[in-house]
C-alpha positions as CSV (number, residue, x, y, z in Angstrom):
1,X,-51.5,-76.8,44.6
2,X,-49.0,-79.5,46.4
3,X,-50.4,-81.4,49.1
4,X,-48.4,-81.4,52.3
5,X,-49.2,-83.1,55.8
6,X,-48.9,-81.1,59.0
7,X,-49.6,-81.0,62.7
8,X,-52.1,-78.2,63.7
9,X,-50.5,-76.2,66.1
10,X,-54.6,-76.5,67.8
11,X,-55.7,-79.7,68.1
12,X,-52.4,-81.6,67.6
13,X,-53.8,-83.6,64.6
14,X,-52.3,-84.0,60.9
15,X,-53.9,-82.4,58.0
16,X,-53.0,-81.5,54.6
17,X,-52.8,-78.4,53.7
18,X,-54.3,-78.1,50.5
19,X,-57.6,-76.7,50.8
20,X,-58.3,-72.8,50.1
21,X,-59.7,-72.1,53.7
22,X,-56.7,-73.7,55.1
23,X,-54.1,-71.4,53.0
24,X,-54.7,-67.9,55.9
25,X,-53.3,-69.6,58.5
26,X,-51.1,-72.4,56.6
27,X,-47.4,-71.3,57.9
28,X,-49.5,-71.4,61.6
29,X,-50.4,-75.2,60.6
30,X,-53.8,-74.7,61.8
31,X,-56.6,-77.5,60.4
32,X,-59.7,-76.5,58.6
33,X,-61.8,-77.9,61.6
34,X,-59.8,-75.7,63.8
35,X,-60.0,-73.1,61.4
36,X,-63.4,-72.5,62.1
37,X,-63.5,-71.8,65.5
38,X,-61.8,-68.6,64.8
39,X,-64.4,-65.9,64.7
40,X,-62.9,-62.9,64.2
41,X,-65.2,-59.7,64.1
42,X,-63.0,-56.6,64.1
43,X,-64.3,-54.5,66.6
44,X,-63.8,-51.0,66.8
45,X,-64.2,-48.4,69.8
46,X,-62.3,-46.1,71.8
47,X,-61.0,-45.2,75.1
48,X,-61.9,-41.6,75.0
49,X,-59.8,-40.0,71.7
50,X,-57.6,-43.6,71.5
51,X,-58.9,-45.4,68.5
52,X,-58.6,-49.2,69.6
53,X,-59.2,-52.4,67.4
54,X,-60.1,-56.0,69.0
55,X,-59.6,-58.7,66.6
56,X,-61.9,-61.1,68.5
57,X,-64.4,-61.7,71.0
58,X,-63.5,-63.3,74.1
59,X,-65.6,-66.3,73.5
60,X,-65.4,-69.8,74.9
61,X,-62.6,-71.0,72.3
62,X,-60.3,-68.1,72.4
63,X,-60.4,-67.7,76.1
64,X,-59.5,-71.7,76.1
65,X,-56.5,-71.9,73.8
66,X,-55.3,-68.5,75.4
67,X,-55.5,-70.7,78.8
68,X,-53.3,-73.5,76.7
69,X,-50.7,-70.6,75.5
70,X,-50.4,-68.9,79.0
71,X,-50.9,-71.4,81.6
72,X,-49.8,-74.6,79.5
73,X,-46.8,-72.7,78.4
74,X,-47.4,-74.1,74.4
75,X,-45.9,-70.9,73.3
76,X,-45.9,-72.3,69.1
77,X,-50.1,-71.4,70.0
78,X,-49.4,-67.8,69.6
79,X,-49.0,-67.5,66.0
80,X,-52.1,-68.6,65.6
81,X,-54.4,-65.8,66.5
82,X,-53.2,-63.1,64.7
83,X,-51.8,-65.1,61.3
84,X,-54.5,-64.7,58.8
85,X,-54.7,-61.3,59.3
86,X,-50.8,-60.2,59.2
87,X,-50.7,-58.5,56.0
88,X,-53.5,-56.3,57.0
89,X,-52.3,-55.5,60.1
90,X,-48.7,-55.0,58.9
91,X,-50.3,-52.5,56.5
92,X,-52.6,-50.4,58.9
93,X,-49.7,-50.4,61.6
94,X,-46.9,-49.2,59.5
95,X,-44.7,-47.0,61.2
96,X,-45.3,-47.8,64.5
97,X,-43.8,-49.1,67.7
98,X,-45.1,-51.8,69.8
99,X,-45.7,-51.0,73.4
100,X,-46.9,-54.4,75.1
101,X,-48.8,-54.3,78.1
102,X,-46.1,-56.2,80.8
103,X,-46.6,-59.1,83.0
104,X,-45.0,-59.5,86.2
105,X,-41.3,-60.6,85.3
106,X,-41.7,-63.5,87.8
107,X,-44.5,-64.8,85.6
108,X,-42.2,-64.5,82.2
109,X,-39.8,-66.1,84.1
110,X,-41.9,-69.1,85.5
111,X,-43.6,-69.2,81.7
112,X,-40.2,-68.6,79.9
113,X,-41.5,-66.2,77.4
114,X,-44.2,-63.2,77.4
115,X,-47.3,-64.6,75.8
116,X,-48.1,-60.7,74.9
117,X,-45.0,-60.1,72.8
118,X,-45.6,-63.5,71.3
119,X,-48.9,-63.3,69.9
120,X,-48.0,-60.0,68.1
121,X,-44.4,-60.9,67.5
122,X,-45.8,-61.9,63.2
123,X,-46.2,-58.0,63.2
124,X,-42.7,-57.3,62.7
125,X,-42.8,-53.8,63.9
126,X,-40.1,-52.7,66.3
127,X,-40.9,-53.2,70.3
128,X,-40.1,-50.9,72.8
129,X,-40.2,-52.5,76.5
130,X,-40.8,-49.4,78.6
131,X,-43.7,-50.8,80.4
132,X,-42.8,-52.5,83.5
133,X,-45.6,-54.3,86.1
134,X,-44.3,-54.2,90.0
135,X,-46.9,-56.7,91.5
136,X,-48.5,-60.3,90.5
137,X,-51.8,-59.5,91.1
138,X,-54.4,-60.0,88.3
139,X,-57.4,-57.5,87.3
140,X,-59.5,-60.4,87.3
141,X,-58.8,-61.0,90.6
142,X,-59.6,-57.9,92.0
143,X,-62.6,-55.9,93.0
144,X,-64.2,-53.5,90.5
145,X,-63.6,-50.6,92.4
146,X,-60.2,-51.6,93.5
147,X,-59.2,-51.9,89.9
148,X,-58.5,-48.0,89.4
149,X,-55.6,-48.3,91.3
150,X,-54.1,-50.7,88.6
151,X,-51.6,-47.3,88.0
152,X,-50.0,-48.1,91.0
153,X,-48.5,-51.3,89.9
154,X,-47.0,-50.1,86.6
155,X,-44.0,-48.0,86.2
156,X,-42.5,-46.8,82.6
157,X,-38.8,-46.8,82.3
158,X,-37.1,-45.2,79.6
159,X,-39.9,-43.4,78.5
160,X,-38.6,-40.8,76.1
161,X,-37.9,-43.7,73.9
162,X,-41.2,-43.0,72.6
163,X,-41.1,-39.3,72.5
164,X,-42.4,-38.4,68.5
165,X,-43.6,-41.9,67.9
166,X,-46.6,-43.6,66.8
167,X,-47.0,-46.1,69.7
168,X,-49.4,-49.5,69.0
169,X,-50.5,-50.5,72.6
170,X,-50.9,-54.3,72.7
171,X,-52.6,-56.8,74.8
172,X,-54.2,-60.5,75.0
173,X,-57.4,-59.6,76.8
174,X,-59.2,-56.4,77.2
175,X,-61.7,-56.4,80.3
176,X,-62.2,-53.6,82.1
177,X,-60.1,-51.3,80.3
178,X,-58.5,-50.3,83.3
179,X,-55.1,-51.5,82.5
180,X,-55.0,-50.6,79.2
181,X,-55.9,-46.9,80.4
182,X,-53.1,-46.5,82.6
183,X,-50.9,-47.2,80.6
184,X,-52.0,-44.6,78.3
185,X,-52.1,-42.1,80.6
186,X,-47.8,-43.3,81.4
187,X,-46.9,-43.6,77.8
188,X,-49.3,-39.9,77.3
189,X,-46.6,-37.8,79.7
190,X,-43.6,-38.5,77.7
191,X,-45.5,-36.9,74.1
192,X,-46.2,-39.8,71.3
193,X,-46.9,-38.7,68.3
194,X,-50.1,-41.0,68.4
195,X,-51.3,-43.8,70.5
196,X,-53.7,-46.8,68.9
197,X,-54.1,-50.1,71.1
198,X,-55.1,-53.5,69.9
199,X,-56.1,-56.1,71.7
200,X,-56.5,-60.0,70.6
201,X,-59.7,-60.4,72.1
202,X,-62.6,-58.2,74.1
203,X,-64.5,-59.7,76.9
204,X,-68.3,-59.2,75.5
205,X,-69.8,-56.4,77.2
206,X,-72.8,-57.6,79.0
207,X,-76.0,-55.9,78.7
208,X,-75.7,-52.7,81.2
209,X,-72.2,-53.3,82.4
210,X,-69.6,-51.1,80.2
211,X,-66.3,-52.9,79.7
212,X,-64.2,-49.5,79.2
């Protein structure tokens, strides 16, 4: 195999890419050290009938270098999370449409890309924008029993744009789910033909507090 040297796209350092554990995420230019960080552990559940997949928990690591993407604005960070598992995922998603859960258009604007379309952009599956958010405010900013009113801020445009379609619902970060269900119950009105979400990474349920 010929030896190249690279930048990790993580920790900024060069590295040749030449060993086996290094070749999942080599066009991502991701080091062996940082390599193994990434823990993914493919969790399943559902949000009553909607099958969802989370490709990592939101540990320590990811919840950093997702701060680094988003608030640092290092948008080449976003290939990395999903890049060892593309072919997978380009297989189990075939045929659908990605729906990403929206920021605030101010916050695009200010970070001069969405971070969500970016992290799932190595799919290659067509996007359909018909998600819009109306207010700034965060989830994690609000109270627990405020956040059932997250319907309020989101509006769907368009929406017979995904009338007959299999519809792939994706996000960074799944918390409360609250979000996440919203928009399901928007996309649910105009008739999909399915609806599957999946999320980069799940906050880790505590023990007694549901995160859905």
């Amino acid at each position: 195999m010929k030896e190249r040297t690279e930048i990790c796209k993580v920790c900024f350092k060069n590295f040749t890419s030449n060993s086996y554990r290094t070749i999942g995420l080599k066009r991502a230019s991701v080091c062996e050290q940082c390599y193994k960080n990434f823990h993914p552990v493919f969790k399943r559940f559902r949000i009553e009938k909607i099958q969802c997949l989370a490709l990592y928990d939101y540990d320590d690591f990811i919840k950093e270098k997702l701060f680094v993407l988003k608030g640092c604005y290092d948008i080449e960070l976003a290939v990395v999370f999903l890049s060892s598992f593309l072919p997978f995922l380009r297989l189990k998603f075939t045929g659908f449409y990605i729906v990403p859960i929206p920021s605030f258009i101010d916050d695009d604007l200010k970070r001069g890309f969405n971070h969500v379309e970016e992290i799932f952009k190595g799919l290659k599956l067509p996007v359909l924008k018909v998600l819009k958010k109306t207010s700034p405010i965060k989830q994690s900013d609000q109270k627990i029993e405020d956040r059932n009113l997250v319907i309020k801020r989101l509006k769907i445009y368009d929406g017979n744009q995904i009338k007959g379609k299999k519809i792939l619902l994706v996000d960074d970060v799944f918390t409360t789910g609250s979000t996440i269900k919203s928009c399901i119950a928007l996309l649910s009105e105009f008739n999909p033909k399915r609806i599957e979400v999946l999320v980069m990474a799940k906050v880790i349920k505590k023990q007694g507090i549901s995160s859905i």
